[in-house]
C-alpha positions as CSV (number, residue, x, y, z in Angstrom):
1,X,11.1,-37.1,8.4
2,X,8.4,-36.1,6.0
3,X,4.7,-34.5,7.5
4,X,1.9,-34.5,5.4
5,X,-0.6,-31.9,5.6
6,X,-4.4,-31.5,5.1
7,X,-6.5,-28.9,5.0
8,X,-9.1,-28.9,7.1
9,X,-12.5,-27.2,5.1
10,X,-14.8,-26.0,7.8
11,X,-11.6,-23.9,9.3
12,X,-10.5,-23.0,6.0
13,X,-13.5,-21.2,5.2
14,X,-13.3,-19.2,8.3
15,X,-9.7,-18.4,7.7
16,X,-11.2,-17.4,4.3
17,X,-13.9,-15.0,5.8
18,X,-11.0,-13.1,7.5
19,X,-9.4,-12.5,4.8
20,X,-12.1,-11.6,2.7
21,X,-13.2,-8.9,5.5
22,X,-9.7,-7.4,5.8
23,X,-9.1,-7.3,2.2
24,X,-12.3,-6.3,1.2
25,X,-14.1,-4.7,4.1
26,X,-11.4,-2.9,5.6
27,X,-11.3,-4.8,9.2
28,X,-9.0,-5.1,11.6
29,X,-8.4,-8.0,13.7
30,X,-10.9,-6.7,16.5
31,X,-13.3,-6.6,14.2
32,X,-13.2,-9.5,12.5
33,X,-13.0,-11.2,16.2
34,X,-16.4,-9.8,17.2
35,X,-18.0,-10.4,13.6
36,X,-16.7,-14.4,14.3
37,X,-18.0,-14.1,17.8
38,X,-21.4,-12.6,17.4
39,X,-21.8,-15.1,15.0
40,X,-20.8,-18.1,16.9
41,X,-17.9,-19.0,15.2
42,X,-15.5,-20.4,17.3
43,X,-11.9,-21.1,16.9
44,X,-9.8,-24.2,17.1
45,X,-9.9,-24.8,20.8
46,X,-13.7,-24.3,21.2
47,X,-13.5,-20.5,22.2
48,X,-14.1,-17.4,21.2
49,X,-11.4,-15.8,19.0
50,X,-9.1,-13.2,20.4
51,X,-7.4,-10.4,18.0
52,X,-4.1,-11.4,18.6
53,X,-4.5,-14.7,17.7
54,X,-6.1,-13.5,13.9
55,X,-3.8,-10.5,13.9
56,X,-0.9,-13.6,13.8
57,X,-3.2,-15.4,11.4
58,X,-3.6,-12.4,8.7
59,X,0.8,-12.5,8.7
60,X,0.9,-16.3,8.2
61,X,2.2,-17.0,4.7
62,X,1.4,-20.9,4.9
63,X,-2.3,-20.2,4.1
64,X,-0.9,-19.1,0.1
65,X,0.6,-22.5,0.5
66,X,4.0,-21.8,1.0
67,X,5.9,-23.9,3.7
68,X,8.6,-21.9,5.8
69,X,11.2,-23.3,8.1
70,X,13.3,-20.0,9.5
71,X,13.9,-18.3,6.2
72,X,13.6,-20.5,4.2
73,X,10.5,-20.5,1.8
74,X,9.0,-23.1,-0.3
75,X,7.2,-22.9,-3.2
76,X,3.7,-22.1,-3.4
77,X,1.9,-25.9,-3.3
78,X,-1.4,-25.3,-4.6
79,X,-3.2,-28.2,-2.5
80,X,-2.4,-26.4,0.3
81,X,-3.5,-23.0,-1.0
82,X,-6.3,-21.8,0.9
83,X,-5.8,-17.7,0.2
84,X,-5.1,-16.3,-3.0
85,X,-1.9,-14.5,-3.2
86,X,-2.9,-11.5,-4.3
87,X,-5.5,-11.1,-1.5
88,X,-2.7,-12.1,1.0
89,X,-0.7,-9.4,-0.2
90,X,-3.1,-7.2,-0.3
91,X,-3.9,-7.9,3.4
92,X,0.4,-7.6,4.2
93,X,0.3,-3.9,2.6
94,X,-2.9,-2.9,4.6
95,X,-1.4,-3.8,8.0
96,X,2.0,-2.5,7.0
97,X,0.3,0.9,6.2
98,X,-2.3,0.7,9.0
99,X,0.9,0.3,11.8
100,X,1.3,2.7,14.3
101,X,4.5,2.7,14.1
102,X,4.3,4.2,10.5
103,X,2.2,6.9,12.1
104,X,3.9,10.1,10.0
105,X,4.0,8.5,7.1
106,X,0.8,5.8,7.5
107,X,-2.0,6.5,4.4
108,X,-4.2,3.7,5.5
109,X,-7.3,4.4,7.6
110,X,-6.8,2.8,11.1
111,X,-10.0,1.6,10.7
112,X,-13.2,1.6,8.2
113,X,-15.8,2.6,10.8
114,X,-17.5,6.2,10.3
115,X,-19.5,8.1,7.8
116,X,-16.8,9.6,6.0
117,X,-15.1,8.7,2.7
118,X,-11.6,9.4,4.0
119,X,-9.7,8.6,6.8
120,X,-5.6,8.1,7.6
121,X,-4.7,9.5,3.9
122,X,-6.5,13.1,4.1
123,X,-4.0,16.2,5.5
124,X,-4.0,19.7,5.4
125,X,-2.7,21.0,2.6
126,X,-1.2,24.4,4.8
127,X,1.0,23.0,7.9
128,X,0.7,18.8,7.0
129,X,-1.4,17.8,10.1
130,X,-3.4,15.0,9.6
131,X,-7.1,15.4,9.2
132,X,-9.5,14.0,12.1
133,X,-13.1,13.6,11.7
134,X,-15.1,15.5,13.9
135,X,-18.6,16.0,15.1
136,X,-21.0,18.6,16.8
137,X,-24.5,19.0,17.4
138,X,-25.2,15.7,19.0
139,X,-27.3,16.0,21.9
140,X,-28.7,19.6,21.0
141,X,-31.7,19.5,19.7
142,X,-33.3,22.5,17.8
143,X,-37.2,23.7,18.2
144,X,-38.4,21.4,15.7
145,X,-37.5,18.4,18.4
146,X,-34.4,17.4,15.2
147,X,-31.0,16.7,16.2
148,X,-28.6,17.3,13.4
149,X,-24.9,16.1,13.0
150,X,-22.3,17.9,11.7
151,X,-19.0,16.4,10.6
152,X,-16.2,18.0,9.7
153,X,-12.5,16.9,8.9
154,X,-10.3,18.8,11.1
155,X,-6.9,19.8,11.4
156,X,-5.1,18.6,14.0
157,X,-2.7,21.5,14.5
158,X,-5.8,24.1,15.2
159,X,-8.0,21.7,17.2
160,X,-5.5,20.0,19.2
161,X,-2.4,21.8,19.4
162,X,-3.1,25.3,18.6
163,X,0.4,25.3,16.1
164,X,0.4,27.6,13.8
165,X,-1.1,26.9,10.0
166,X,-3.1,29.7,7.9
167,X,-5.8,27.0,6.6
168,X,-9.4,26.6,7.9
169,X,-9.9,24.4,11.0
170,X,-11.9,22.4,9.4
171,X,-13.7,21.0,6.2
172,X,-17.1,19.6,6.1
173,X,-17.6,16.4,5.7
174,X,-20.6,15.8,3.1
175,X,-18.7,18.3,0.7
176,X,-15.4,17.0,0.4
177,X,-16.8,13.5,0.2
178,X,-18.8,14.9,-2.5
179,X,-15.7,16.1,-4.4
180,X,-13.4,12.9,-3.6
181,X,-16.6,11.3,-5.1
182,X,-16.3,12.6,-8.5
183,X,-12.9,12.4,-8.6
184,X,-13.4,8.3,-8.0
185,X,-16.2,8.4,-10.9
186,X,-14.0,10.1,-13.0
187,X,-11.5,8.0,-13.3
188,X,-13.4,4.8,-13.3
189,X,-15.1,6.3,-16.6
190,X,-12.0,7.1,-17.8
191,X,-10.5,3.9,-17.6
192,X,-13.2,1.9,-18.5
193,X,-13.2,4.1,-21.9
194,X,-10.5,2.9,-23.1
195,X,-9.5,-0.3,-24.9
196,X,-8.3,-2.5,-22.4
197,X,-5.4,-3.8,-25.0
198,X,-4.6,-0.3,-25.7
199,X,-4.1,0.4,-22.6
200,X,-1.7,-2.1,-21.0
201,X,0.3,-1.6,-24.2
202,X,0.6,1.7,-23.0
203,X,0.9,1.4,-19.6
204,X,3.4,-2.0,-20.4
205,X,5.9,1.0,-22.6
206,X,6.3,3.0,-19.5
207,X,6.8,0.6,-17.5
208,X,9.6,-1.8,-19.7
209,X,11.2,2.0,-19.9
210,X,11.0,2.4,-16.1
211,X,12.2,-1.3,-15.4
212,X,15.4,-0.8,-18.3
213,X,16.3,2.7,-16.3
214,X,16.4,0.7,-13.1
215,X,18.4,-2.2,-14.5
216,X,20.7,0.6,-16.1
217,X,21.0,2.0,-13.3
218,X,22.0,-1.0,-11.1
219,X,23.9,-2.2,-13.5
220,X,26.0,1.1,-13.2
221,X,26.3,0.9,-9.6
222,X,28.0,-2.9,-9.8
223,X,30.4,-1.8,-12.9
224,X,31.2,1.1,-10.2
225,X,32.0,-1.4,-6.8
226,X,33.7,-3.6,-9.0
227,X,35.9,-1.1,-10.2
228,X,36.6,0.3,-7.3
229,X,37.0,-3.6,-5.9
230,X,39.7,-3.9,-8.5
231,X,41.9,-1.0,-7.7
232,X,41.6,-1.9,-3.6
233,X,42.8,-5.4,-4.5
234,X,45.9,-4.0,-6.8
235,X,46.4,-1.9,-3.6
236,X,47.8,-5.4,-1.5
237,X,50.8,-5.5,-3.7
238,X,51.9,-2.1,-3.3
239,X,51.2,-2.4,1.0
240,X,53.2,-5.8,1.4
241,X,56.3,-3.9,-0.3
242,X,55.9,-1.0,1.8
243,X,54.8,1.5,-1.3
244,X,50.8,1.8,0.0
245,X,50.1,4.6,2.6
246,X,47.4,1.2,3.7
247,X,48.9,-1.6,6.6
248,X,47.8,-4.8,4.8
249,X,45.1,-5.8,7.4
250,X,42.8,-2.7,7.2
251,X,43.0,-3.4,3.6
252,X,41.9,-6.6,4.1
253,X,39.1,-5.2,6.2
254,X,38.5,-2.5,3.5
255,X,38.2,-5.5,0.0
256,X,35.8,-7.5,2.5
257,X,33.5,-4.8,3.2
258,X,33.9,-4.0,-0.4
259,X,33.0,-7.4,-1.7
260,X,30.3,-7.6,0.3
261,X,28.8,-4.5,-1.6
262,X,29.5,-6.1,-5.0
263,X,27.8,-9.0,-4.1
264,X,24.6,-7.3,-3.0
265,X,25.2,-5.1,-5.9
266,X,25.2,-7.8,-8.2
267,X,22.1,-9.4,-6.9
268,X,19.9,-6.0,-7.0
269,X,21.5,-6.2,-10.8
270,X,20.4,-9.7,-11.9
271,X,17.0,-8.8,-10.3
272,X,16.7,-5.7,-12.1
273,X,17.2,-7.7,-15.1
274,X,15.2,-10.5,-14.8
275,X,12.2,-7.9,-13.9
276,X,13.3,-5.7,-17.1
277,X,13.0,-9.2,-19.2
278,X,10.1,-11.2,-17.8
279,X,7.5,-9.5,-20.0
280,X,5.0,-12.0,-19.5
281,X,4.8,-11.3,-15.7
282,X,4.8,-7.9,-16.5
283,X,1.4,-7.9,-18.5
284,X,-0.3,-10.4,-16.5
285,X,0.1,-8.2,-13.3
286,X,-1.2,-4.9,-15.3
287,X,-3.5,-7.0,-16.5
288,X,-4.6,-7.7,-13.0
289,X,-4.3,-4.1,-12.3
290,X,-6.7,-2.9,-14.5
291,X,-9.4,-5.6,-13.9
292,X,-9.0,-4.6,-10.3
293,X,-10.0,-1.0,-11.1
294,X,-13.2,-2.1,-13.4
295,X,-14.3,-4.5,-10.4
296,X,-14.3,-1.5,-8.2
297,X,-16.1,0.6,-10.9
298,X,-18.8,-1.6,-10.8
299,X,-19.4,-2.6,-7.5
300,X,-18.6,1.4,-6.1
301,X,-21.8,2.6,-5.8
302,X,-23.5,-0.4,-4.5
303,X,-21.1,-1.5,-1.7
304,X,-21.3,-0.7,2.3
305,X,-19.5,2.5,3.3
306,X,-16.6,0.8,4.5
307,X,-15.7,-1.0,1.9
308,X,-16.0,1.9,-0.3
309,X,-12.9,3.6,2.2
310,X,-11.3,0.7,1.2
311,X,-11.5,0.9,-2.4
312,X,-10.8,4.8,-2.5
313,X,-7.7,4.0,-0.1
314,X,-6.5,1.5,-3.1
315,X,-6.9,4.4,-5.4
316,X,-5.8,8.0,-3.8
317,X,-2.8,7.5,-1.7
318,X,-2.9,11.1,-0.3
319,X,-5.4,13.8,-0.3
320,X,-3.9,17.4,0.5
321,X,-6.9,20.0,1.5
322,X,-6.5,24.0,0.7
323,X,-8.5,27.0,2.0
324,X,-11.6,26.8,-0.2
325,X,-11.8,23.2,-1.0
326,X,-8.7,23.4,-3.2
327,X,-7.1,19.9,-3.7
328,X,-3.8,17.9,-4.3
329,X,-4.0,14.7,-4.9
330,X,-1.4,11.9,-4.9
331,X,-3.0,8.7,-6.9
332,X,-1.7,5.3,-5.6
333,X,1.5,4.4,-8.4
334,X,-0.4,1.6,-11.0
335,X,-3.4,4.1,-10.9
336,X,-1.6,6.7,-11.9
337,X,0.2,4.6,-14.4
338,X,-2.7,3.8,-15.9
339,X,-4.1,7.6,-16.5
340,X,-0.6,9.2,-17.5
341,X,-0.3,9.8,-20.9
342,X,-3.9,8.8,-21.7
343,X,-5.5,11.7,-22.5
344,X,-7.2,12.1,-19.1
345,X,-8.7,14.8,-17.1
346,X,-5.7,16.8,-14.7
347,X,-7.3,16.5,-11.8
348,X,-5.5,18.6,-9.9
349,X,-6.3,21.6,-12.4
350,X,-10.0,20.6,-12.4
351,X,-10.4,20.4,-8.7
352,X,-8.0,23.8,-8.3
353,X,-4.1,23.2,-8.0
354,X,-3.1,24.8,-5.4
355,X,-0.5,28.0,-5.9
């Protein structure tokens, strides 16, 4: 039986907007629910649109144009393509790292609401504990008849459970933004100095030496089972005549389990390999990279605040804050790929590694 699908364009461009406001703009599926409902969009059925329902959406591969039955995947038919892959993925990765369930190790803000620049990837540099943002002086207002806000990032261990940890309570706001800010500037300069052919040749060595290590190293792994497969199997000869220490069936047991792992081995081999050889892959997705990184140079200073969380999220996975503003920052892995080696600023030093 053969089903024929088409796309229909008026839902496809709001399946489009939700993508483009997660991947972009940072929101969540409640969000995006009250921006379709506030603007009288409704869904298939005529009603408003509940989060669950676009939470299920932002998951569903078909709209790259892949067709899935259980696990089984299709290829990517481009008449059905309503969502670039790339946004898709980038949508998978943000929900993955947003998850609750990845709470210790989640570098994602939960959401892009708020005034601050950072938010789920900022910690304290002295005990670990995630940074909150907090605020005072709300509601009190001084002689002049003004009411001014202070926000701070604060540590969790002081403020809510009184643990120990020899940092400050709390960092304010305006001036670590102001620092994470240069850092963001500096680096776009940096890479948008540089030839962009120079560059991915570069950045395309250390990676083909990366990819080759990896292949190396699975390949090493499967010469190992196999080995190991070989000597097990000579083992059934010696246990049928009564010369192996081993019954016959918990060897049998033993080469299955042992097969198994060569077969898995193998596979992570021929991947490795096929990824260590397919150059042209390789350059078109630094390629991508790095166009990624000048589109966020230019649109930076000009963009809503939450879509500026989003783009420093893309580029500093983890921010760790020291007494004195001191900072340690871990850049997100093709952004730091793309400024090793390269004659850039240490940012760490700049900013003041910590002892």
């Amino acid at each position: 039986m053969f089903y024929i699908y088409n796309i229909c364009e008026q839902e496809a461009e709001v399946v489009r907007i939700m993508f483009q406001l997660a991947a972009k703009g940072g929101y969540g599926a409640q969000r995006i629910a009250n921006y379709l409902n506030g603007r009288g969009i409704k869904n298939h059925s005529g009603k408003n649109w509940h989060p669950a329902s676009i939470q299920g959406m932002l998951r569903n591969i078909l709209y790259t144009g892949v067709l899935r039955s259980g696990k089984s995947r299709s290829e990517p038919l481009e008449r059905l393509k309503i969502v670039d892959e790339r946004e898709f993925q980038t949508v998978q990765e943000m929900l993955a790292a947003r998850s609750r369930a990845n709470e210790k190790i989640r570098s994602k803000p939960l959401n892009t609401r708020g005034k601050s620049l950072l938010s789920g990837n900022i910690f304290c540099g002295h005990c670990g504990a995630r940074l909150c943002v907090t605020t005072s002086g709300k509601g009190r207002k001084s002689a002049d008849g003004t009411d001014t806000i202070r926000m701070r990032y604060t540590c969790q261990t002081k403020s809510r459970t009184h643990g120990d940890c020899d940092g400050q309570t709390g960092y304010t706001v305006e001036k670590l933004d102001g620092i994470i800010d240069i850092i963001i500037h500096t680096i776009f300069d940096k890479v948008s100095s540089l030839s962009r052919d120079d560059i991915l040749a570069e950045r395309f060595a250390q990676d083909c030496n990366a990819r080759k290590t990896a292949f190396e190293s699975a390949k090493k792994e499967y010469e190992k089972a196999e080995t190991e497969l070989k000597k097990l199997k000579s083992e059934i000869i010696k246990s049928i005549s009564g010369e192996s220490a081993f019954a016959p069936e918990l060897l049998n047991s033993i080469i299955q389990e042992q097969e198994q792992k060569c077969d898995e081995l193998k596979k992570a081999c021929l991947t490795a390999q096929r990824e260590w050889e397919d150059d042209t892959s390789a350059l078109a997705n630094m390629g991508q990279q790095y166009d990624d990184i000048l589109e966020w140079s230019a649109v930076y200073d000009h963009v809503t605040m939450p879509a500026k969380k989003v783009i420093v999220s893309h580029i500093i996975e983890r921010v760790d804050v020291f007494r004195g503003y001191r900072l340690k920052l871990q850049l997100n892995l093709s952004v730091e790929q793309f400024l090793r080696g390269l004659d850039c600023m240490p940012i760490e030093e700049k900013y003041g590694k910590p002892a």
